[in-house]
Z-matrix of the N, CA and C atoms (Angstrom, degrees):
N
C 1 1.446
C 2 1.531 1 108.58
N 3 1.436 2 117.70 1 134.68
C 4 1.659 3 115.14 2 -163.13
C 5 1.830 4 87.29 3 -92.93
N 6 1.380 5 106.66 4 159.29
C 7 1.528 6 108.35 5 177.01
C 8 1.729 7 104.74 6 -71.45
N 9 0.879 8 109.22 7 153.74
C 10 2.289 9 133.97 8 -177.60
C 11 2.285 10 76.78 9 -75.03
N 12 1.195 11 73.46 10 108.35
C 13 1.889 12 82.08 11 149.25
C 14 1.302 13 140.31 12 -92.83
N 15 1.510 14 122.81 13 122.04
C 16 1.643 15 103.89 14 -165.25
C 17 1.309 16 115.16 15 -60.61
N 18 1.360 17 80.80 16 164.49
C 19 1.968 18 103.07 17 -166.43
C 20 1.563 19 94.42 18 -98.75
N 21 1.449 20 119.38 19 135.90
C 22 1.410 21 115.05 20 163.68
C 23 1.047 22 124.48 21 -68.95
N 24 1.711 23 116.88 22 147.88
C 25 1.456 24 103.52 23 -164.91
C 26 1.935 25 115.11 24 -66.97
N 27 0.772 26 124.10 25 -174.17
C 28 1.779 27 134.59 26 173.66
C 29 2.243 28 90.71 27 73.32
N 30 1.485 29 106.90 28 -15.96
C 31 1.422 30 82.78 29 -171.72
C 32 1.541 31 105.68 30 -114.14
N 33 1.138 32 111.39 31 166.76
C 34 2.357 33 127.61 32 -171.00
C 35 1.494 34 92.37 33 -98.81
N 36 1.244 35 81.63 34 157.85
C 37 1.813 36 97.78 35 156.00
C 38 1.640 37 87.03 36 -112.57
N 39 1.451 38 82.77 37 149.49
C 40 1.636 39 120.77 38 169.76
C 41 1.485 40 123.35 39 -135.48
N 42 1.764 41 111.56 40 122.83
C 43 1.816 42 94.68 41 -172.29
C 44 1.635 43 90.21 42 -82.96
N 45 1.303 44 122.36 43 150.47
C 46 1.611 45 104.06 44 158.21
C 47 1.670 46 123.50 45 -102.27
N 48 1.139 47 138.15 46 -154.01
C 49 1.126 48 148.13 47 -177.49
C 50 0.823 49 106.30 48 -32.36
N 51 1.871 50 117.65 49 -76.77
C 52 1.553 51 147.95 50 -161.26
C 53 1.690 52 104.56 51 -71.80
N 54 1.131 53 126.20 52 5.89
C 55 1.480 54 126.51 53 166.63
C 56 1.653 55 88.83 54 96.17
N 57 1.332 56 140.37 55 -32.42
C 58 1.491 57 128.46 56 -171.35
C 59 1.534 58 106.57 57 -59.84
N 60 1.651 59 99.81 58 159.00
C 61 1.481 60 106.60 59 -167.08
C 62 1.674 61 105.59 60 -127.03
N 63 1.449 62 106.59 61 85.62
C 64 1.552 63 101.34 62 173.52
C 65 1.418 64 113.57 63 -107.72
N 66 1.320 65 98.20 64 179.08
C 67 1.772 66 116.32 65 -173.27
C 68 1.474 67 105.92 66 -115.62
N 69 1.602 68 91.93 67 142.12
C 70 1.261 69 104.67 68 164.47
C 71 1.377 70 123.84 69 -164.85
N 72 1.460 71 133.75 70 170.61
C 73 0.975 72 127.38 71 -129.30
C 74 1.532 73 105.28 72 -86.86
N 75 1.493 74 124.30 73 156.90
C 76 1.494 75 124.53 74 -151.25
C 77 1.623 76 84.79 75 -100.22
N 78 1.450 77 116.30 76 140.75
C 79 1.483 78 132.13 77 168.53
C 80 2.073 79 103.62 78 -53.91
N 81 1.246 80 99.96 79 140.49
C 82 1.187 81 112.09 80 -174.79
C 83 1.340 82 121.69 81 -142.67
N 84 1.469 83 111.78 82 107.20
C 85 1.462 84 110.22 83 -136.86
C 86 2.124 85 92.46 84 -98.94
N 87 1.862 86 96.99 85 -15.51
C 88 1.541 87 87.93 86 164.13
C 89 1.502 88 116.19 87 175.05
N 90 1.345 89 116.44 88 149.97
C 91 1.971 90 114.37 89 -147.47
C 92 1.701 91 98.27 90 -85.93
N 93 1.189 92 130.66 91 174.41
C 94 1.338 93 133.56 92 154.60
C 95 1.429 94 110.07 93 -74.26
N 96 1.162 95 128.71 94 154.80
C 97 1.009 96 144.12 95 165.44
C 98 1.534 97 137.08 96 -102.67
N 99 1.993 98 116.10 97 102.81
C 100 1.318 99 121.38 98 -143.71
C 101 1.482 100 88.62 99 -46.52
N 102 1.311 101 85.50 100 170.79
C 103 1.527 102 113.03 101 170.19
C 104 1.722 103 116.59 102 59.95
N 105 0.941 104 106.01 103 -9.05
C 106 1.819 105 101.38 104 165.62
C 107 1.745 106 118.68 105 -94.55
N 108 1.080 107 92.54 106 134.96
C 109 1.785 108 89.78 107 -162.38
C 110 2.245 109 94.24 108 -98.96
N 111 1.121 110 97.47 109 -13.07
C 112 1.834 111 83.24 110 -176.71
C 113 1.751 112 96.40 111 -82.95
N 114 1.279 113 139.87 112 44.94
C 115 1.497 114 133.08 113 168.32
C 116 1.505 115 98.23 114 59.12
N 117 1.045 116 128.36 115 17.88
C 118 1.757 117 112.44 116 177.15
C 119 1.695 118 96.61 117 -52.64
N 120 1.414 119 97.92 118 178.11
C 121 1.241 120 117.48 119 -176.21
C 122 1.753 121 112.25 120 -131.91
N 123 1.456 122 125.96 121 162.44
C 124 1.278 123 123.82 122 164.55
C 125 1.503 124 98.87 123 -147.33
N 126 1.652 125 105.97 124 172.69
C 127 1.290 126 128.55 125 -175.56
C 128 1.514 127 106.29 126 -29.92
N 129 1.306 128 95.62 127 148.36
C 130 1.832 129 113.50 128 166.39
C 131 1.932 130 103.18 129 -41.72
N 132 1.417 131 99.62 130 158.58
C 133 1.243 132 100.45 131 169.66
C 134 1.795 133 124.94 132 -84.24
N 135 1.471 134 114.23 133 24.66
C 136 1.425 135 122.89 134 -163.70
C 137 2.041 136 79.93 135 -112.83
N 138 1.348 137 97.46 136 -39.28
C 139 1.869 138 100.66 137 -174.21
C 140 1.171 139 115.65 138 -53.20
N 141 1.562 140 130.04 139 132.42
C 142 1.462 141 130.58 140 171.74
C 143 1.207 142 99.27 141 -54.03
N 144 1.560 143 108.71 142 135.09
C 145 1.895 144 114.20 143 162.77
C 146 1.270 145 133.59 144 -42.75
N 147 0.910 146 119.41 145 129.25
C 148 1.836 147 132.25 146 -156.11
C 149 1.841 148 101.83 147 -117.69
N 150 1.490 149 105.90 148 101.23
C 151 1.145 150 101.33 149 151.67
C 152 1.849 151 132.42 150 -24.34
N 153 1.156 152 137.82 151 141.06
C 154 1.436 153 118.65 152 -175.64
C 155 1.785 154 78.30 153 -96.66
N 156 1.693 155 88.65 154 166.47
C 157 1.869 156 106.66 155 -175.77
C 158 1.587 157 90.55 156 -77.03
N 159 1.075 158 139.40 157 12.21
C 160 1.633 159 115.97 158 -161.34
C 161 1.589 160 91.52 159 179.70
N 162 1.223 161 139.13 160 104.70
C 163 1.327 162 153.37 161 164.79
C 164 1.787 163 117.64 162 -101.94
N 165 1.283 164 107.12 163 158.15
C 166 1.107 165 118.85 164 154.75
C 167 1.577 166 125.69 165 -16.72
N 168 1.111 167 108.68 166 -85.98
C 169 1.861 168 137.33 167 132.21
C 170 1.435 169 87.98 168 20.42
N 171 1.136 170 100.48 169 -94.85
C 172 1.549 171 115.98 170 -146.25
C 173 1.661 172 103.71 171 -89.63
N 174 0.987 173 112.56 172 -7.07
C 175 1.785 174 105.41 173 156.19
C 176 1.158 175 135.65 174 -68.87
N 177 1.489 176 110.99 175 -25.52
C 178 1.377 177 136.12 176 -153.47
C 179 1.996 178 96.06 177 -106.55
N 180 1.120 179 93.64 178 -26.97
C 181 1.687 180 93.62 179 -168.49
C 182 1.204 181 121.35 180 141.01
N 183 1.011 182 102.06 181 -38.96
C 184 1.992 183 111.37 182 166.92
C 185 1.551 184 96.11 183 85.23
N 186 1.173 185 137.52 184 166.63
C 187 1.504 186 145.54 185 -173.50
C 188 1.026 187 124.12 186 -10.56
N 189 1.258 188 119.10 187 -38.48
C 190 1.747 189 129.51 188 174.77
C 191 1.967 190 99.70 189 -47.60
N 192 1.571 191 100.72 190 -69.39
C 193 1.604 192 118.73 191 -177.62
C 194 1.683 193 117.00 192 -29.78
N 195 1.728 194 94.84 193 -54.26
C 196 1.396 195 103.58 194 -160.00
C 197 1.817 196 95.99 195 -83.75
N 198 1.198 197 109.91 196 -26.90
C 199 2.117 198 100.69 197 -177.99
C 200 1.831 199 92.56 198 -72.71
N 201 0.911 200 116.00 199 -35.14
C 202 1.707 201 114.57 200 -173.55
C 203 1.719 202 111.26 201 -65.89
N 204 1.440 203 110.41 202 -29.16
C 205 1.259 204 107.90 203 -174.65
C 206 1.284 205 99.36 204 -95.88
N 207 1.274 206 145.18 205 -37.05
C 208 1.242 207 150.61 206 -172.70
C 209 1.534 208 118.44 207 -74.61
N 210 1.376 209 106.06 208 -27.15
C 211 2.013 210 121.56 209 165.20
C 212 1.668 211 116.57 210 -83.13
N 213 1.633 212 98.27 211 -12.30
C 214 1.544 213 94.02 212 170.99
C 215 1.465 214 104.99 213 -99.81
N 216 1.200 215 100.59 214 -15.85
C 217 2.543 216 97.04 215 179.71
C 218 1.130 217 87.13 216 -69.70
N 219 1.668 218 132.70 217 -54.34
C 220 0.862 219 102.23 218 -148.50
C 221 1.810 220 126.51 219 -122.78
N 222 1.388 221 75.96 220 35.75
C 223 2.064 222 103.55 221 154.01
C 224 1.661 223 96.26 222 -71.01
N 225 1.223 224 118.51 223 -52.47
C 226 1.074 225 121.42 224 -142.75
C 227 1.720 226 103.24 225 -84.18
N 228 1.719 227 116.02 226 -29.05
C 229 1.054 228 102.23 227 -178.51
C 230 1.614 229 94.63 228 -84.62
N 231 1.042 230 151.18 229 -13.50
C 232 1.439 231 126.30 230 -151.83
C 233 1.610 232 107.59 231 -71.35
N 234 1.981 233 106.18 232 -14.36
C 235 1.440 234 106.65 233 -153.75
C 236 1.574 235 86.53 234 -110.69
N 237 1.358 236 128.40 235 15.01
C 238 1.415 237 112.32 236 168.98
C 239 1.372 238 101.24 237 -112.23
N 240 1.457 239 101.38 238 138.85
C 241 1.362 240 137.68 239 157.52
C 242 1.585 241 127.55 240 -29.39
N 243 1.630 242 102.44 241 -45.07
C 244 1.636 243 99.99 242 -177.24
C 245 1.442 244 100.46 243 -96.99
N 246 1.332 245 128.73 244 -45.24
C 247 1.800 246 133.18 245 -178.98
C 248 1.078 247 111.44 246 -51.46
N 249 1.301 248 120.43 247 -54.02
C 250 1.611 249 130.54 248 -164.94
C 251 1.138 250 94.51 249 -53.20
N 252 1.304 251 153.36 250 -100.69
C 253 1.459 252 159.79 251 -47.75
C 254 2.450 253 84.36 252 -144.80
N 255 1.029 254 109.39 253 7.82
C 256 1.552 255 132.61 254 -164.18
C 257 1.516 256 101.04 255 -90.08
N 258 1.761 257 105.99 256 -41.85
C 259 1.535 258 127.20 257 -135.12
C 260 2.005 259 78.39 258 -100.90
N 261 1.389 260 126.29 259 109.16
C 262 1.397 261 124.70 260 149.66
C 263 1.514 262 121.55 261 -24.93
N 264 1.473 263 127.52 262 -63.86
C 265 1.152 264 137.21 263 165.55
C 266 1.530 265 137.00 264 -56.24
N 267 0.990 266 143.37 265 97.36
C 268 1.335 267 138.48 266 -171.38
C 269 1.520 268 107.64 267 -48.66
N 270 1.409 269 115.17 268 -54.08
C 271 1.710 270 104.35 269 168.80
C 272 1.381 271 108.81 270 -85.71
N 273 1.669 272 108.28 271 136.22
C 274 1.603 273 108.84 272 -169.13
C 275 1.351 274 106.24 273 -89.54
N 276 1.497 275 131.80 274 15.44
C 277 1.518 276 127.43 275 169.72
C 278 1.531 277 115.31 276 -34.09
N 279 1.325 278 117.75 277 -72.04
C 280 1.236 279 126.29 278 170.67
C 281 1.566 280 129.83 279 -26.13
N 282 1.719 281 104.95 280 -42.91
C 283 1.595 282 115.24 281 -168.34
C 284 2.140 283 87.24 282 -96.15
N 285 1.251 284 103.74 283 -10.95
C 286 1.720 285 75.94 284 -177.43
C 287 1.384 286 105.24 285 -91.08
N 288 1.829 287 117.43 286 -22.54
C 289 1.425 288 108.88 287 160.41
C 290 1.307 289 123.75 288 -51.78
N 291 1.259 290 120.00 289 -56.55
C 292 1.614 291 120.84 290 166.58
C 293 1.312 292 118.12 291 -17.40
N 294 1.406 293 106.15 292 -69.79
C 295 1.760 294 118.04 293 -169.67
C 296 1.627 295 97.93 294 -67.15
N 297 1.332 296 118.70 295 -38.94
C 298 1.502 297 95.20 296 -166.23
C 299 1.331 298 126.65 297 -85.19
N 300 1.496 299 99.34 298 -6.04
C 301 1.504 300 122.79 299 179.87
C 302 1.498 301 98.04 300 -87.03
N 303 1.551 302 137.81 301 -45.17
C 304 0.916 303 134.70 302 -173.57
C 305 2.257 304 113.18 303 -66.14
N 306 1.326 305 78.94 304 -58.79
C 307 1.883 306 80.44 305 173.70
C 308 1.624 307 110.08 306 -58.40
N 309 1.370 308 114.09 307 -44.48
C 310 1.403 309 96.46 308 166.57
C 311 1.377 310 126.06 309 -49.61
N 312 1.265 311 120.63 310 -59.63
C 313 1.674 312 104.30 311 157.55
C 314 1.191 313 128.41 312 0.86
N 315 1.871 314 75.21 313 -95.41
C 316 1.478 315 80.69 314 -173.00
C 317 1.591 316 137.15 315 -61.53
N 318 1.014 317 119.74 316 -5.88
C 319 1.118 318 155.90 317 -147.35
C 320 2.114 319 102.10 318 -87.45
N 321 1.638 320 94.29 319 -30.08
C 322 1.722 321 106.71 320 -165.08
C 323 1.247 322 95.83 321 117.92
N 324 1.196 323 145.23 322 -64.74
C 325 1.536 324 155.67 323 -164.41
C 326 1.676 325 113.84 324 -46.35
N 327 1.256 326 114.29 325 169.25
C 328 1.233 327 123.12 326 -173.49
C 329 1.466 328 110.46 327 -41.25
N 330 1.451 329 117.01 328 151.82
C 331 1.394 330 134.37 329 -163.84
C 332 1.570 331 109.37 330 -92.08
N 333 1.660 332 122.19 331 4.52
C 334 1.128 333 100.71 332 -148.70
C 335 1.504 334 114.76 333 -94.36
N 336 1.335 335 98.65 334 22.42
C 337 1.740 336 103.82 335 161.58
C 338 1.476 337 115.58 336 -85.51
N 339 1.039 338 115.29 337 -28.70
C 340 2.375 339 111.52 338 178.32
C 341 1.418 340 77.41 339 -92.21
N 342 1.163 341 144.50 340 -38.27
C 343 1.678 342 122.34 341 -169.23
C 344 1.398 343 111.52 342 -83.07
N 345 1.050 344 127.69 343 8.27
C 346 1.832 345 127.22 344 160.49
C 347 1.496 346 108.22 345 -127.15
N 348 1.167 347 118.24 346 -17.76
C 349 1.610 348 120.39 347 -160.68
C 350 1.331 349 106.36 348 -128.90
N 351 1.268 350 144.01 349 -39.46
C 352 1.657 351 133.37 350 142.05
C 353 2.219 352 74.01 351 138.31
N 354 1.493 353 111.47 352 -172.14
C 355 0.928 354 108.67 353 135.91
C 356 1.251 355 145.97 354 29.81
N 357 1.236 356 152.24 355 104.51
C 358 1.705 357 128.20 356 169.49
C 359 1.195 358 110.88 357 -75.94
N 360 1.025 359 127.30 358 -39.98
C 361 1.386 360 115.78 359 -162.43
C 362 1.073 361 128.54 360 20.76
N 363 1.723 362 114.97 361 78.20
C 364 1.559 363 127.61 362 -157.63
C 365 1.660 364 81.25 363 -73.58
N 366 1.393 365 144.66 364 -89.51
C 367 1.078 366 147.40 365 -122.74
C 368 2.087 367 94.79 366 -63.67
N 369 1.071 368 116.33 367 -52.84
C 370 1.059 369 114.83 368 -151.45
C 371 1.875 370 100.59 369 -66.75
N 372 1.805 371 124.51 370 -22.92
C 373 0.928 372 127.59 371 -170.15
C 374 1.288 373 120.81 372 -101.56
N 375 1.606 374 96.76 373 12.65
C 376 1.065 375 110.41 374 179.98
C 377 1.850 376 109.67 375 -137.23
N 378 1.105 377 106.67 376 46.29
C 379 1.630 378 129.28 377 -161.60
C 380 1.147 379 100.62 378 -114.83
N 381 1.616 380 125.37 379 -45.94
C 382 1.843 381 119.19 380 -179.03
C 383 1.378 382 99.13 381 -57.76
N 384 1.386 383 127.28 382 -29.84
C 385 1.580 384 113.96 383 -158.86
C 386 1.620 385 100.98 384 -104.66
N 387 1.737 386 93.40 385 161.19
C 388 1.405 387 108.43 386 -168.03
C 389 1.372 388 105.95 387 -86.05
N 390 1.377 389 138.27 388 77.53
C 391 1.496 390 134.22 389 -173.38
C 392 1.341 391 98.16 390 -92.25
N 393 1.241 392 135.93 391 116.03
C 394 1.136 393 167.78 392 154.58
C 395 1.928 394 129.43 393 -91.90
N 396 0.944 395 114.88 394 165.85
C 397 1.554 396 116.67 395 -169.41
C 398 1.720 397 99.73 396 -70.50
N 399 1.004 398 131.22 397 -2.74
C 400 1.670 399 127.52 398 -167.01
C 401 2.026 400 76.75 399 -119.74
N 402 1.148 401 136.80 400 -77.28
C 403 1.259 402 114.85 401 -168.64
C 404 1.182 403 112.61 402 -39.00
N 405 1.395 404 123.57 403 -52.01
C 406 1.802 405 126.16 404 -154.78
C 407 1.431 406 98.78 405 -66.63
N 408 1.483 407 116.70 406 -29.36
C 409 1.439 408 124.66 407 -177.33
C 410 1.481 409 96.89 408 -54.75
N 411 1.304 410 105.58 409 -64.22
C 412 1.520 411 120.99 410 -165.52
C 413 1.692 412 116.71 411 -55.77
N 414 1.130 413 121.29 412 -30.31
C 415 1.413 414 142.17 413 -160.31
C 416 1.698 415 100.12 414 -88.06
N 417 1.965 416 95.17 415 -43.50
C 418 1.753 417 91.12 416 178.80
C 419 1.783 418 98.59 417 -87.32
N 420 1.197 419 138.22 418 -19.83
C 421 1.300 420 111.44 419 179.63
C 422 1.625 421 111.24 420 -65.79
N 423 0.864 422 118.34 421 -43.52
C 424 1.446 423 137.09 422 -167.26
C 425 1.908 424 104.57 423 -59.45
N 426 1.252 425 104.74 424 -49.92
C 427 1.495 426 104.84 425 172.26
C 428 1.625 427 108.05 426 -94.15
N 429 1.347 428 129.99 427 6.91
C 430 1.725 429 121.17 428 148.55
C 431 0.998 430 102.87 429 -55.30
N 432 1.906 431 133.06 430 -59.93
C 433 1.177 432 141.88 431 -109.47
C 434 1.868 433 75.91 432 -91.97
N 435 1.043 434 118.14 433 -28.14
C 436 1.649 435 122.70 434 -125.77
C 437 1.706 436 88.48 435 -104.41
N 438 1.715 437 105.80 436 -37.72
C 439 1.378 438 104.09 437 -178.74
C 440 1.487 439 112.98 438 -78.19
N 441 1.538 440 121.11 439 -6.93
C 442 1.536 441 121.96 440 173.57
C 443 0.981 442 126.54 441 -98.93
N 444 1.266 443 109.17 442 11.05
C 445 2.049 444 123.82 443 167.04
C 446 1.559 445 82.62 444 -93.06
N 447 1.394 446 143.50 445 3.96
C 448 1.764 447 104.91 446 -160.24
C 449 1.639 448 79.73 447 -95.23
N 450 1.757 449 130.65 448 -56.47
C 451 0.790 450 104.34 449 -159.40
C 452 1.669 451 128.60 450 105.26
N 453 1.567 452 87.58 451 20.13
C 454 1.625 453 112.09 452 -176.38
C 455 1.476 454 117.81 453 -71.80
N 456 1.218 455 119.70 454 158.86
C 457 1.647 456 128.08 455 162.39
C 458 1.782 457 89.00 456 -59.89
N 459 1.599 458 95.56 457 140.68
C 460 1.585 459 95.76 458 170.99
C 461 1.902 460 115.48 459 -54.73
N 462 1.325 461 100.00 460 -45.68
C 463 1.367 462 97.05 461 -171.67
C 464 2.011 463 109.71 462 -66.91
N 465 1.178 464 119.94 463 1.46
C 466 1.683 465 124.90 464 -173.37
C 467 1.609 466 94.43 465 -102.45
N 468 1.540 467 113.27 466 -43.64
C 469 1.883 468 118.84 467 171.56
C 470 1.390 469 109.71 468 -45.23
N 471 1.484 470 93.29 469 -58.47
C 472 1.670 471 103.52 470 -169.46
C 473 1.875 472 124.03 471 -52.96
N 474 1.482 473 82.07 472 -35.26
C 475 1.656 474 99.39 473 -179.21
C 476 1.688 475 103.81 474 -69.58
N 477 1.230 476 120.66 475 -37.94
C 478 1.485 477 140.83 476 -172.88
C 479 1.236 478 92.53 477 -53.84
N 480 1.453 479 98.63 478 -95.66
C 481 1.401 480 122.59 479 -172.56
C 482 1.835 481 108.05 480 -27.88
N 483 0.876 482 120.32 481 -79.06
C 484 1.449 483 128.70 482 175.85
C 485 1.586 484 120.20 483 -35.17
N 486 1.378 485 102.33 484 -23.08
C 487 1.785 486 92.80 485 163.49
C 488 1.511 487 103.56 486 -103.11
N 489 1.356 488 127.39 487 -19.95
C 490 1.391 489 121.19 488 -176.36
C 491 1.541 490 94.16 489 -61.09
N 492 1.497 491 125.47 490 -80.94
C 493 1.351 492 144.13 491 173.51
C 494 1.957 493 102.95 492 -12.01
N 495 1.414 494 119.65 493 -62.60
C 496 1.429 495 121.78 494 175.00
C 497 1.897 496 115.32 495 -40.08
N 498 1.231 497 86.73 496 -60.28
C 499 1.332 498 113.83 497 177.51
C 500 1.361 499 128.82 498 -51.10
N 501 1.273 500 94.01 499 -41.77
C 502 2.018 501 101.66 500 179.18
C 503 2.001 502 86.94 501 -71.31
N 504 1.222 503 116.17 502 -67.60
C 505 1.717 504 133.28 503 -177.33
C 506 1.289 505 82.54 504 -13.13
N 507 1.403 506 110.69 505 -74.88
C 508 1.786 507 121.63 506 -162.24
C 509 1.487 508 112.77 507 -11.10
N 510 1.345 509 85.45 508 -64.00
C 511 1.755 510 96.43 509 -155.91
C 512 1.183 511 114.78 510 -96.88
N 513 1.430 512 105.95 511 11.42
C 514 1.609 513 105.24 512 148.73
C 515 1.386 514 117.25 513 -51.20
N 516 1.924 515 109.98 514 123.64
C 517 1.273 516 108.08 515 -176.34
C 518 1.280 517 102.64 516 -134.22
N 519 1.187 518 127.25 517 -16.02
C 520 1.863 519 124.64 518 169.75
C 521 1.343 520 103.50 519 -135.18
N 522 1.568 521 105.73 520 162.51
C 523 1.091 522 115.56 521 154.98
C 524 1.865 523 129.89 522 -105.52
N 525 0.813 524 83.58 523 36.09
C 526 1.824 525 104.32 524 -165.93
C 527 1.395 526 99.13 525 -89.40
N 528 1.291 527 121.62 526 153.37
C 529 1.746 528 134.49 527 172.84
C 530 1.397 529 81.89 528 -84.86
């Protein structure tokens, strides 16, 4: 008798007609939906993507939140030494649109960072520069300072904080001074 091979998850076994016993994929009447932590659910995966009625985004404050948190990082980077000198532009207007357009995104909020800017591709646009364990240091003090002017429910900080924190890690790309 040969050993029963596991079945991947989402797929059945099925005997068919001819006595053979294949797998295939289990009917799925609907996906979770990122970023919600109570198991909600949304449309089948055949359904055009559906904004959720109530995001991240819009818990937090919606645009007001994210320009307030993004004008306090980057008070803070203009006066450091290793970040600053990172930024192409001498005035950082430009790079705080970036970020605030980008976290809005991701965030649930308006799209209009992949709709002017393609893609993020955080790692790759962030590859000319030398981010190292003393920048990433520097990059997360600067956005602590920045996430405790917002003034969040602990559990909306926590959610914050915890992708900022991933994120800085990310783009760790040397360990070089």
């Amino acid at each position: 008798m040969r050993p029963r091979r596991r079945v991947r998850p989402g797929r059945a076994r099925r005997r068919c007609d001819d006595g053979r016993v294949t797998t295939e994929p289990t009917p799925r009447t609907s996906l979770p939906v990122a970023g919600l932590s109570n198991g909600a659910t949304g449309p089948t995966a055949d359904a055009a993507p559906v904004r959720p009625s109530r995001t991240f985004y819009d818990e937090v404050g919606g645009h007001e939140t994210f320009v307030r948190l993004v004008d306090a990082f980057y008070a803070g980077v203009a006066e450091d030494p290793v970040l600053k000198p990172m930024y192409p532009e001498e005035d950082l207007g430009p790079a705080r649109w970036r970020l605030t357009a980008f976290l809005e995104q991701y965030w649930g909020g308006p799209t209009t960072y992949s709709e002017q800017r393609g893609h993020p591709r955080l790692r790759m646009r962030h590859a000319p520069y030398k981010v190292n364990p003393d920048a990433r240091d520097r990059w997360l003090t600067h956005m602590r300072a920045a996430v405790d002017t917002l003034g969040l429910a602990p559990i909306q900080e926590a959610t914050l904080w915890d992708y900022l924190e991933r994120a800085a890690h990310s783009l760790l790309n040397t360990f070089e001074d």
